[in-house]
Wavefront OBJ file of the C-alpha trace (Angstrom):
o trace
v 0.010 -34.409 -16.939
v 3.033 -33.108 -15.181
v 3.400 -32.197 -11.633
v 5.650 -29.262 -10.505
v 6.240 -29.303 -6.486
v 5.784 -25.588 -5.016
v 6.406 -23.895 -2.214
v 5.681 -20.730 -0.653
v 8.115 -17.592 0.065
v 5.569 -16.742 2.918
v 4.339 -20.083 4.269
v 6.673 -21.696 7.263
v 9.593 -23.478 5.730
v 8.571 -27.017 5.029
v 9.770 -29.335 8.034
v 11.869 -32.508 6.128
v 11.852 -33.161 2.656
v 8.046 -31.485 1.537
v 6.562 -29.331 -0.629
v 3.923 -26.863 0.373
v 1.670 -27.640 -2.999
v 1.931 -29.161 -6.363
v 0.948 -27.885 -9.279
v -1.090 -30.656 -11.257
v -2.057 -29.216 -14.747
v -4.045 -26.148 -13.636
v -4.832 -27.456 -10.267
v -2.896 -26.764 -7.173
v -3.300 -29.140 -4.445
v -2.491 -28.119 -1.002
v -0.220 -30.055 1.791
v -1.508 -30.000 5.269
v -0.420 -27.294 7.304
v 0.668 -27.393 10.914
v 0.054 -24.000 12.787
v 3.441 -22.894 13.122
v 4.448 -19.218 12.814
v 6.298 -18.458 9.368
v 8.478 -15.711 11.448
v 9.662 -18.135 13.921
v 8.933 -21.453 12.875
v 7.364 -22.160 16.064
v 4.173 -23.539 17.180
v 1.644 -20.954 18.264
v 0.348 -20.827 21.611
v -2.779 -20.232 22.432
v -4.512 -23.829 22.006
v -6.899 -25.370 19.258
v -8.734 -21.977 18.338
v -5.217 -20.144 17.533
v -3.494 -22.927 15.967
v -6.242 -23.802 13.683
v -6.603 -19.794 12.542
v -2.563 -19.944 12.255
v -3.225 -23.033 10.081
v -5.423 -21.606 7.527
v -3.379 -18.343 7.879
v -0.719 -20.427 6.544
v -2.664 -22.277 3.862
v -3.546 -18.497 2.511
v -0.083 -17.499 2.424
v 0.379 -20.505 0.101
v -2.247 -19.845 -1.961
v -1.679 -16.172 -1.947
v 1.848 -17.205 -3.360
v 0.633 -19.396 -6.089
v -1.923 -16.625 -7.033
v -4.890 -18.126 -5.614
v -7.371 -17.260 -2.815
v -9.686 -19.290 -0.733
v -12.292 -18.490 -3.032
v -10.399 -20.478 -5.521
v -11.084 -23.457 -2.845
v -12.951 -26.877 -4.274
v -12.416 -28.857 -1.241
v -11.010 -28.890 2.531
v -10.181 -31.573 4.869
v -10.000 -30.850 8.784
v -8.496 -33.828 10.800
v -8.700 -33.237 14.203
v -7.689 -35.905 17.084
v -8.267 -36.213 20.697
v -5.059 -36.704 23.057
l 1 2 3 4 5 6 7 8 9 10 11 12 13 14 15 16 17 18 19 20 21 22 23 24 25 26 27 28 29 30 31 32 33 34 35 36 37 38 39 40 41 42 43 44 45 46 47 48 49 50 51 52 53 54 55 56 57 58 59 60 61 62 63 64 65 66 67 68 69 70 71 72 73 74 75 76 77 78 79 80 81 82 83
């Protein structure tokens, strides 16, 4: 199966040497997202509640891109950690 690396005209530029998807086959698997504004490429303020929205704002633009929508969704992961 060959993979295709993919990334979005709308999603924040990829920090470093990344790829906002790949396509596998049919299947488009998702890189994490960090909740940084596509406009500025800066990290939203607000705390956990607005960077997590800005997160899967930025996942959608992704899969928007790639002609997708959440309802296309199998599976989600949500780290979260504790400073």
């Amino acid at each position: 199966m060959s993979r295709v690396a993919y990334n979005s005209e709308h999603g924040p530029k990829a920090i470093g040497p990344y790829s906002h998807a790949v396509w596998a086959g049919e299947l488009l698997f998702l890189s994490g997202q960090t909740p940084l504004d596509p406009a500025t490429g800066k990290l939203v303020a607000g705390g956990i509640e607005a960077q997590a929205e800005q997160a899967f704002k930025n996942l959608e633009a992704v899969l928007k891109d790639g002609g997708l929508s959440f309802e296309d969704v199998v599976k989600v992961n949500v780290y979260l950690t504790k400073f």
